[in-house]
TITIMI-762116 format. One record per atom (N, C-alpha, C): residue number from 1; residue in three letters; atom name; y, z, x. Coordinates in Angstrom, 3 decimals, decimal comma, padded with zeros to 6 digits. Each point is the difference from the previous one (the first is absolute). Layout:
REM residues N
NUM	ALA	CA	Y	Z	X $
...
//
This chain:
REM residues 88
1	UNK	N	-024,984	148,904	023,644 $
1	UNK	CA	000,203	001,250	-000,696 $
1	UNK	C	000,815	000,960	000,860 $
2	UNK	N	-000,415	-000,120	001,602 $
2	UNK	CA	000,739	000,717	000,747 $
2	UNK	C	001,896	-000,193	-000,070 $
3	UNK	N	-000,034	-000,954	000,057 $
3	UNK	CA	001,372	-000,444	000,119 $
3	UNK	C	000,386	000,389	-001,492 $
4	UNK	N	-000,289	-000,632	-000,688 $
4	UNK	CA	000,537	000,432	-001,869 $
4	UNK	C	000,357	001,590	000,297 $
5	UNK	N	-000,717	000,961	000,475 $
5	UNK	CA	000,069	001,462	000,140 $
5	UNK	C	000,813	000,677	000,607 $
6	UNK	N	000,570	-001,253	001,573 $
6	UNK	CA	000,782	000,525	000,335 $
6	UNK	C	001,497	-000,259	-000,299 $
7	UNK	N	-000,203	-001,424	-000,551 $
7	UNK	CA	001,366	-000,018	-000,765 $
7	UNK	C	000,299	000,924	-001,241 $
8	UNK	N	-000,885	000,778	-000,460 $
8	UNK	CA	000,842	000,933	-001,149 $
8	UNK	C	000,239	000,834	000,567 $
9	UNK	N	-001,384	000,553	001,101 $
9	UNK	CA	001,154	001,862	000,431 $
9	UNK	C	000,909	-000,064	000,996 $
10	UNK	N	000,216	-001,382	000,585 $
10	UNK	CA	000,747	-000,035	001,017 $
10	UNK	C	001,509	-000,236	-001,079 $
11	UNK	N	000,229	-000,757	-000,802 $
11	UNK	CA	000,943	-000,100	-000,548 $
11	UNK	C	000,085	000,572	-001,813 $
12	UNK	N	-000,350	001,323	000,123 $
12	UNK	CA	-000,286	000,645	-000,906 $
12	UNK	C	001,286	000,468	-000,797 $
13	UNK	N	000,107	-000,246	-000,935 $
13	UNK	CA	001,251	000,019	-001,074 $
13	UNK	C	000,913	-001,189	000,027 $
14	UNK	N	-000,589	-001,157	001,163 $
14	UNK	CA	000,465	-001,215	-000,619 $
14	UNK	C	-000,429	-000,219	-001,244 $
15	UNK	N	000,971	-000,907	-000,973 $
15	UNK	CA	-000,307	-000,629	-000,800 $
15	UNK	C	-000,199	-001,278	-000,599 $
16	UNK	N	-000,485	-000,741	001,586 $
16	UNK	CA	-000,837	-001,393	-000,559 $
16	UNK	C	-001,348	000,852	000,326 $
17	UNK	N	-000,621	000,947	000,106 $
17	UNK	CA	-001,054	000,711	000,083 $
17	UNK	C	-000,605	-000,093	-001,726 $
18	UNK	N	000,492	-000,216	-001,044 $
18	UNK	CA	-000,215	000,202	-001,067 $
18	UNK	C	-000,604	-002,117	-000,290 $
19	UNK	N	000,635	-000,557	000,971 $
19	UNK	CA	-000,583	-001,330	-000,198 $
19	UNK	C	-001,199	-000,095	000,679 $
20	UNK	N	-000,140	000,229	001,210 $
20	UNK	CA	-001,191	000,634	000,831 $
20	UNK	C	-001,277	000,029	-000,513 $
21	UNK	N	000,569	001,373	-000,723 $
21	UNK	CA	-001,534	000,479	-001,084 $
21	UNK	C	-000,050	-000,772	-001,259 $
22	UNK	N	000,841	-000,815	-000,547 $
22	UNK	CA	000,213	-001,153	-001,159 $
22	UNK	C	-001,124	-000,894	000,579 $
23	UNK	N	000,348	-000,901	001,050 $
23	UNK	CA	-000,841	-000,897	000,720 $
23	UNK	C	-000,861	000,546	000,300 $
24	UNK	N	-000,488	001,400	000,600 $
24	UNK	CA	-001,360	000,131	000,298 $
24	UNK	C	-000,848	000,084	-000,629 $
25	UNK	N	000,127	000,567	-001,658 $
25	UNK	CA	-000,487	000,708	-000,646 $
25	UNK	C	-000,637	-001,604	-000,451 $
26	UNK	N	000,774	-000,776	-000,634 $
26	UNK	CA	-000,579	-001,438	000,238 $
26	UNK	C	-001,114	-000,761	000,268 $
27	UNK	N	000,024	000,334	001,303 $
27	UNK	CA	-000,994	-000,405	001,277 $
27	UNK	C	-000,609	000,453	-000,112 $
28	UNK	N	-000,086	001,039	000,246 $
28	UNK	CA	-001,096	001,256	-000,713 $
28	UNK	C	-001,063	000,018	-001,495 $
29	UNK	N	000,637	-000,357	-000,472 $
29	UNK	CA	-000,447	000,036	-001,329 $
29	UNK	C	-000,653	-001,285	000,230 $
30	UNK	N	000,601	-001,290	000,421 $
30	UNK	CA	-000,494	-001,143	-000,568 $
30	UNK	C	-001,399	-000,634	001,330 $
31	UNK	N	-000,117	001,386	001,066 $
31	UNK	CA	-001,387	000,054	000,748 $
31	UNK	C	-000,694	000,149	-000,790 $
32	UNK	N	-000,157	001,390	-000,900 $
32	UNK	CA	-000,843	000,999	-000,318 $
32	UNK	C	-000,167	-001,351	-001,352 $
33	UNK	N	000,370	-000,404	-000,602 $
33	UNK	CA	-000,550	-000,561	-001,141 $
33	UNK	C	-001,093	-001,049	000,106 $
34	UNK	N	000,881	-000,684	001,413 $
34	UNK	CA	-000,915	-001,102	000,885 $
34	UNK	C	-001,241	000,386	000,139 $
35	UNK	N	-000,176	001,393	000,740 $
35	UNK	CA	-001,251	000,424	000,650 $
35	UNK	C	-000,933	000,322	-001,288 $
36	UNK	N	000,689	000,281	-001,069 $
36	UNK	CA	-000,808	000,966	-001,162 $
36	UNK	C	-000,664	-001,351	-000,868 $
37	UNK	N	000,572	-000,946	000,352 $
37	UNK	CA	-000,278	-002,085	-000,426 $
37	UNK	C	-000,877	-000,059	000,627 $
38	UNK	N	-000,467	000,405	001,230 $
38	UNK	CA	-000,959	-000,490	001,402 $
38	UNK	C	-001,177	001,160	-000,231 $
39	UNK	N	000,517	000,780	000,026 $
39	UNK	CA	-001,296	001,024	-000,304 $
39	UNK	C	-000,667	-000,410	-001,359 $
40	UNK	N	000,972	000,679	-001,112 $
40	UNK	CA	-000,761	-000,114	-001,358 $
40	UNK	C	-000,430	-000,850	-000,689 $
41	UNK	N	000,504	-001,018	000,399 $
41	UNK	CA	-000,213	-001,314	-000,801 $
41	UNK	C	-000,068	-001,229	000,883 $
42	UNK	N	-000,388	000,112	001,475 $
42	UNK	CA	-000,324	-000,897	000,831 $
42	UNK	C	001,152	-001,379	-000,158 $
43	UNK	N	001,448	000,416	-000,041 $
43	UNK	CA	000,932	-001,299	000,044 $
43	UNK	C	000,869	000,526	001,117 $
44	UNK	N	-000,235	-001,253	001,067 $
44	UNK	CA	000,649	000,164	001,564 $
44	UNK	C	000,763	-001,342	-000,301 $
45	UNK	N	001,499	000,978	000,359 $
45	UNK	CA	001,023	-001,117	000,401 $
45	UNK	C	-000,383	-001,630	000,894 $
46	UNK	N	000,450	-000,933	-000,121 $
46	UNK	CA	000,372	-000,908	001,065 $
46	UNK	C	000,689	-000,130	000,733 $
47	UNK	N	000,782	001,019	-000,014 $
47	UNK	CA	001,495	000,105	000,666 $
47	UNK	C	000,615	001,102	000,246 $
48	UNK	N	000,695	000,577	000,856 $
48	UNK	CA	000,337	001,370	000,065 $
48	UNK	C	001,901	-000,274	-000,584 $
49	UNK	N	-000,106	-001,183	-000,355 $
49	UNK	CA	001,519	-000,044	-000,830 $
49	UNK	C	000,012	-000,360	-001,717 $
50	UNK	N	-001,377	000,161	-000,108 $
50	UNK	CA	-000,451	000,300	-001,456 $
50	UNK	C	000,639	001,733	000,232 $
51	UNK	N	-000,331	001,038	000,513 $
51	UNK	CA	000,073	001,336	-000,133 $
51	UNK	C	001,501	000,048	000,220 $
52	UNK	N	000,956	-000,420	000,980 $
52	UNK	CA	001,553	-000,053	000,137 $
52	UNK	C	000,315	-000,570	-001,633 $
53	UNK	N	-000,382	-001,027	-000,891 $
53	UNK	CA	000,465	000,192	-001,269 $
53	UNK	C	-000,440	000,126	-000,765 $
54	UNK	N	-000,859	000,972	000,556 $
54	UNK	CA	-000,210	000,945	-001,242 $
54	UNK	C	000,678	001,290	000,046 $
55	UNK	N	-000,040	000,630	001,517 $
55	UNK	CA	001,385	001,016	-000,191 $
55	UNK	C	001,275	-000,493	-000,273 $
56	UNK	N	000,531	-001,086	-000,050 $
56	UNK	CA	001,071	-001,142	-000,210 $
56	UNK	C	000,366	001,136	-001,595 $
57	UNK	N	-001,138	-000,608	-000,643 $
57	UNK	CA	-000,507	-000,370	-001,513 $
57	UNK	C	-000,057	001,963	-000,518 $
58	UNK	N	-000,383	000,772	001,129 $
58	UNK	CA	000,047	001,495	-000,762 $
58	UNK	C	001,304	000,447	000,431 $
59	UNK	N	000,574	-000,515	000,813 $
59	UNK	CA	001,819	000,370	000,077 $
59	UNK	C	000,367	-000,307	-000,850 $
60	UNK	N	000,369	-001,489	-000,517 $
60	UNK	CA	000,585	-000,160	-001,462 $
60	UNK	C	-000,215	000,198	-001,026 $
61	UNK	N	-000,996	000,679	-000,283 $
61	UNK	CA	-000,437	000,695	-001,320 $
61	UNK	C	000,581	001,353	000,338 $
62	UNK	N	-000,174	000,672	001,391 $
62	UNK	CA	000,502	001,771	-000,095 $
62	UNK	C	001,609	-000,330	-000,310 $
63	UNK	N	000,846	-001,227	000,465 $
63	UNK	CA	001,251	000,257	000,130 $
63	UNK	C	000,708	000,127	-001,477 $
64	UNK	N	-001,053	-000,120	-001,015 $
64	UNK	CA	000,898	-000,104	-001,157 $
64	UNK	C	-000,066	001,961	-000,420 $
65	UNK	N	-000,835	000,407	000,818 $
65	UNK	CA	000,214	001,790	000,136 $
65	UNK	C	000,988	000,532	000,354 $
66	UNK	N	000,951	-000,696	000,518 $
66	UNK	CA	001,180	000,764	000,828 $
66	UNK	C	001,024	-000,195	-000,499 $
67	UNK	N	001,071	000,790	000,080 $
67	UNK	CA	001,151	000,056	-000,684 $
67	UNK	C	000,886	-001,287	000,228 $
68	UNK	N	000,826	-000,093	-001,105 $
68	UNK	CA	000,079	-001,631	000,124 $
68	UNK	C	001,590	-000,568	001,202 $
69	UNK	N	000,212	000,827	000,076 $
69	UNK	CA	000,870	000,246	001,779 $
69	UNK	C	-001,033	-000,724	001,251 $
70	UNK	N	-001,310	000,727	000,140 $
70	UNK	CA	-000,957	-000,246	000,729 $
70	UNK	C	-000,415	-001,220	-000,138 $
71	UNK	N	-000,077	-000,354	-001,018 $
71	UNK	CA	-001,010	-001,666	-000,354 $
71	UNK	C	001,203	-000,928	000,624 $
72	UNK	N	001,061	000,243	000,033 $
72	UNK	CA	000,252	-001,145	000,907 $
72	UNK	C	-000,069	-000,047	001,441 $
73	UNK	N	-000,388	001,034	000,372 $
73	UNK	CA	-000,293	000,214	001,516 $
73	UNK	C	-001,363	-000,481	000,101 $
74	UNK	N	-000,946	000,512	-000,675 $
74	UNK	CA	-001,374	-000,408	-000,173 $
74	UNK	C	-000,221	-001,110	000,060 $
75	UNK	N	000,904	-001,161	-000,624 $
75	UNK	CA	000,207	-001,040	000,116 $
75	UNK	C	-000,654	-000,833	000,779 $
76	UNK	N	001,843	000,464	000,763 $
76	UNK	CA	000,466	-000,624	000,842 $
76	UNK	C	-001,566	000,150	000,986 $
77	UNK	N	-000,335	001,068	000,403 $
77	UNK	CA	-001,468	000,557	000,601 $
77	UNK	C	-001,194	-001,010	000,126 $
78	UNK	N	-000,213	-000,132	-001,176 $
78	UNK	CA	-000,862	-000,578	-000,634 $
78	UNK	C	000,331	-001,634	000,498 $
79	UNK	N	000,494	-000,752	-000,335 $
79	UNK	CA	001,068	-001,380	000,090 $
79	UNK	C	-000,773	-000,210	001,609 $
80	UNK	N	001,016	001,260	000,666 $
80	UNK	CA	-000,319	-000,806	002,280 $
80	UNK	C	-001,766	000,385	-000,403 $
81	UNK	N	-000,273	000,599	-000,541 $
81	UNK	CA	-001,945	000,057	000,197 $
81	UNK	C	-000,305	-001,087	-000,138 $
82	UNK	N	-000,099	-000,184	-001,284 $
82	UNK	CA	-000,441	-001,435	-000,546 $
82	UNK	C	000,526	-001,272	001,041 $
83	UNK	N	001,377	-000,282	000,108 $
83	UNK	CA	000,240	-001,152	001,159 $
83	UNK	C	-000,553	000,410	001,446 $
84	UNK	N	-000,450	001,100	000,742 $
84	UNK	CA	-001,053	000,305	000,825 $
84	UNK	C	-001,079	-000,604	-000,206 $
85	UNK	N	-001,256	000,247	-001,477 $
85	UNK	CA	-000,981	-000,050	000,048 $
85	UNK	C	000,271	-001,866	-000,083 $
86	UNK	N	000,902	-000,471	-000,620 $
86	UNK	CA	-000,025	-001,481	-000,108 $
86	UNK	C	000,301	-000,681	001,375 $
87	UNK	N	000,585	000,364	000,905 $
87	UNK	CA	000,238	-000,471	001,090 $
87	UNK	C	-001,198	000,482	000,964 $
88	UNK	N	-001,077	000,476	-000,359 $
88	UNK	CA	-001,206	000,573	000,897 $
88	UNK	C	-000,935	-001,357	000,025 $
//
C-alpha cells in the first residue's frame, strides 16, 4: 500500500496514474468480496490466485465503463494481467 501511495503523489498528474487506480480498485474490490465470502458465508479460497481472477474478472466487466478510446487500452491492460496470472 506504501509503495502504491507513493507512486501517485510522487508522480502526480501522470497519466498512467489513472491505470494505477483502474488496477487497484480491482484488487481492492476483489479482497473485500473475498473477505465478505470468509466472514459471511464461511467460503475460504484455496488459492490466493482464485482472488487475482477474480480482480482479473472485476476489471473486465468495469472496462466496458470507459469510453471506447480507453477500452482498448484497458485491453491491452487487462491481456499482460491475465498472461502474468497464467505464467504464475
Amino acid at each position: 500500500m506504501q509503495h502504491f501511495e507513493s507512486l501517485l503523489l510522487v508522480e502526480a498528474g501522470n497519466k498512467e496514474n489513472k491505470w494505477r487506480l483502474f488496477i487497484f480498485a480491482g484488487v481492492s474490490w476483489a479482497i473485500w468480496r473475498t473477505r465478505n465470502d470468509w466472514v459471511f458465508s464461511n467460503i475460504l479460497v484455496k488459492s490466493p490466485k482464485t482472488i487475482a481472477y477474480r480482480a482479473l474478472g472485476f476489471l473486465q466487466y468495469w472496462k466496458q465503463l470507459g469510453r471506447s478510446e480507453e477500452q482498448l487500452k484497458m485491453t491491452w491492460v487487462l491481456e499482460k494481467l491475465q498472461e502474468g496470472l497464467m505464467a504464475w
